[in-house]
N, C-alpha and C positions, 0 to 999 in steps of 0.2 A: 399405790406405792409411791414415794417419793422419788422423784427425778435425779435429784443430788441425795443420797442422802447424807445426814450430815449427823456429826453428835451435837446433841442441844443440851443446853441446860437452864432446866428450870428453877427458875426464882419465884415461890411464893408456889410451888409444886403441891401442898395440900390442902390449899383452899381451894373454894368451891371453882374458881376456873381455871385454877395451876391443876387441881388434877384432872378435868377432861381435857387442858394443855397434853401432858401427859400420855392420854390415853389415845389425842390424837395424833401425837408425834410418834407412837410409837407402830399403830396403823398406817400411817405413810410412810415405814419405812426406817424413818430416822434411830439413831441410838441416842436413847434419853438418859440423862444424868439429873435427879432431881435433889435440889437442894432441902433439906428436914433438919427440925433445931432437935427431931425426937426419932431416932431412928424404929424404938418400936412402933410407933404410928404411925411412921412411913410404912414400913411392911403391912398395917392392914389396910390402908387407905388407898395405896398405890399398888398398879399391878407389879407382876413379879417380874417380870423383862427389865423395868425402870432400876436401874442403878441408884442407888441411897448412897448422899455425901451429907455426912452431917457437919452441918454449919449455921450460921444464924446472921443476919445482916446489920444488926445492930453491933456485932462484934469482930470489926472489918480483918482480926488475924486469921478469923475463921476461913477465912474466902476464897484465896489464893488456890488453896486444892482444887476447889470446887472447879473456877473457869479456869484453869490448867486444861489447854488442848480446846477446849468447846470450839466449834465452830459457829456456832450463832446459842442465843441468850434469850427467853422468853422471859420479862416482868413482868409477873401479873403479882405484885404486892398489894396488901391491903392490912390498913392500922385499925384498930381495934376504938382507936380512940384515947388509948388509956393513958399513962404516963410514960412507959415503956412498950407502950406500941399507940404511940401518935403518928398522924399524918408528919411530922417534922422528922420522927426519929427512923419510921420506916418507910411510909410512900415516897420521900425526897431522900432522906442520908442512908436509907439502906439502896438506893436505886446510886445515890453517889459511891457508896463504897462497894460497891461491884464493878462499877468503872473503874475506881481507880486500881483494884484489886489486880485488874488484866496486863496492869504495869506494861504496856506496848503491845498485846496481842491484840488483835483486829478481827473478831468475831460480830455477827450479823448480829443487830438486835432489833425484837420487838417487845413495844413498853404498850403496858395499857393503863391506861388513867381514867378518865371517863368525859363524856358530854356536858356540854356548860364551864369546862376547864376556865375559861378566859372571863365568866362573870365572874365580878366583884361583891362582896359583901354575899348575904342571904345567909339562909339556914345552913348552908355547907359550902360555905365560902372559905373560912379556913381549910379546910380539908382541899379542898381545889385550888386555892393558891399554892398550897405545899405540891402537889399530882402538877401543877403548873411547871413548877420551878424544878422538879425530876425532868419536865419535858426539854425544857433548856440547857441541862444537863448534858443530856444524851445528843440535841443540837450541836453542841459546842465542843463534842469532846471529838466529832469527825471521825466516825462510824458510820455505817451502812447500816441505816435504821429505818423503820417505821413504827408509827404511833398511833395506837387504833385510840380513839375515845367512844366507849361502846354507851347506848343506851339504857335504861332500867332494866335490869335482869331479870327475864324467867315472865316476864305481863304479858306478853303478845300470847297472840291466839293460835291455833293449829293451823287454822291459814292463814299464817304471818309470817312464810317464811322465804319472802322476797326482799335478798339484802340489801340497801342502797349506804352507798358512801356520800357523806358530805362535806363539807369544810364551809370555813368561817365564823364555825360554833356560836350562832347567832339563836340556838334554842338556849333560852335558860330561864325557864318557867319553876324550876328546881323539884318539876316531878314528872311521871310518866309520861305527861302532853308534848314533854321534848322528845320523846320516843320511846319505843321498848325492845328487846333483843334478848334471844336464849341464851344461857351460857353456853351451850353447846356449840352455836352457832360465832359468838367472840371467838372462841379457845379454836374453828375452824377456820378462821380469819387471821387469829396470829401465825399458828402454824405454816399456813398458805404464803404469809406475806416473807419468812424466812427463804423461800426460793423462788420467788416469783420475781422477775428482775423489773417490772415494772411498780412494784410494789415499793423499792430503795428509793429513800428520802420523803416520801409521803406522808404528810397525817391526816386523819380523819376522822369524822364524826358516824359512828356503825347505828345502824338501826333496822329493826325489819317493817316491812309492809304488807298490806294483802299481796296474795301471789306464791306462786313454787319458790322452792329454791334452786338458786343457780347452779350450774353444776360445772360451771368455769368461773373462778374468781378475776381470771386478768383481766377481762373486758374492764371491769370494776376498776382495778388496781389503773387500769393503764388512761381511765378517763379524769384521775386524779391531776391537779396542778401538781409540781412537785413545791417545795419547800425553797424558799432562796438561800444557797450558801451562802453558810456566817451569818445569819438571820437568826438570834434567838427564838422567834417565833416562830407559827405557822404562816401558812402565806397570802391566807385570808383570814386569820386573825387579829380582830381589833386590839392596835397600839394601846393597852390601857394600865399596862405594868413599867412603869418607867423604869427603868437597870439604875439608877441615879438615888431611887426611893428605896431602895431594895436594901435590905441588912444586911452587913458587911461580912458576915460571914457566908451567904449566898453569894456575894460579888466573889469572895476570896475563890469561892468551890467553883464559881465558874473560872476565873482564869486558871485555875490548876488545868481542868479541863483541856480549855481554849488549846495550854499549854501543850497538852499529850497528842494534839491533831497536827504533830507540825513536825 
């Protein structure tokens, strides 16, 4: 059971790690509030405990219900690719219009994006510069965050289920060989990091190894560097996105941001 618990709400609640988000948040305790653009697929997809708010993040009037009250905010977004669901319009502007949506409340967030976030170019580079620039988002807007970047989902073996945290996102081979990780095992790691006080202001890179699994995450949480305030970046993060190069409408979205932490 959860220690605090708290009501959450889930962003990105029926994909494949919003709903064991979900189904972990609701085993420890907490009261889940999951966000659905479809509310009857919310009721087959999600258990019945989880509260259904239908909204959609691409249509930021929807929102406002949704984080009404939350006490912390799971991001597990993921774009499709398409036109109306690109990494531009949901990994970054649906993760921006949930922030701005909170108009002054100050709930706990955890965002997840993925490993390799900080390389440039390659096969899914666009999509990670988009999962990048959500992350500076959530930096800047001075919130009580953390930012898991989990490795390839669902590869690792049965015994693989020793977690290790990294930082400096120095793997970017842009396949498996940067790591791998269960969804089960992300969606136990966001959850964890919502009350865990050593967890606030961290990011990191999640991956599993041979070995058990742990059955305390803080050791983990509390051996992380933390992040340096006002740092759009992580804090062993290679400088290689200059804010100067960056499209003026990502400049704008950050100072709105910058603006709401003050």
């Amino acid at each position: 059971m959860a220690t605090q618990p708290l009501t959450v709400l889930v962003v990105g609640a029926t994909g494949s790690i919003g709903r064991l988000v979900v189904a972990e948040a609701i085993a420890r305790g907490h009261t889940v509030r999951a966000l659905v653009r479809d509310h009857a697929k919310g009721t087959q997809v999600l258990p019945a405990d989880a509260e259904l708010v239908v909204g959609d993040v691409t249509r930021p009037e929807t929102l406002p219900e949704a984080v009404a009250g939350a006490d912390a905010i799971v991001l597990a977004l993921g774009s499709f690719g398409t036109g109306d669901s690109s990494p531009e319009t949901v990994d970054y502007a649906g993760v921006r219009n949930v922030l701005t949506a909170l108009d002054g409340q100050r709930p706990r967030v955890a965002l997840m994006t993925s490993i390799g976030v900080t390389g440039r170019g390659g096969a899914y580079g666009h999509l990670l510069e988009w999962k990048r620039r959500s992350e500076r988002l959530v930096r800047a807007g001075g919130l009580t965050y953390t930012i898991v970047r989990p490795g390839w989902f669902d590869m690792n073996g049965p015994d693989e289920q020793r977690l290790v945290f990294l930082q400096g996102d120095r793997r970017r081979s842009g396949g498996p060989a940067d790591g791998v990780v269960a969804r089960a095992q992300i969606a136990r790691v966001l959850v964890a990091a919502l009350t865990a006080p050593e967890a606030a202001g961290r990011t990191f890179e999640l991956v599993a190894q041979q070995g058990g699994a742990p059955g305390d995450l803080a050791p983990l949480f509390a051996a992380l560097a933390p992040d340096i305030p006002g740092h759009l970046d992580a804090v062993r993060d290679e400088a290689n996105m200059p804010l100067d190069a960056e499209p003026q409408r990502v400049r704008d979205d950050l100072d709105a941001q910058t603006r709401t932490a003050f």
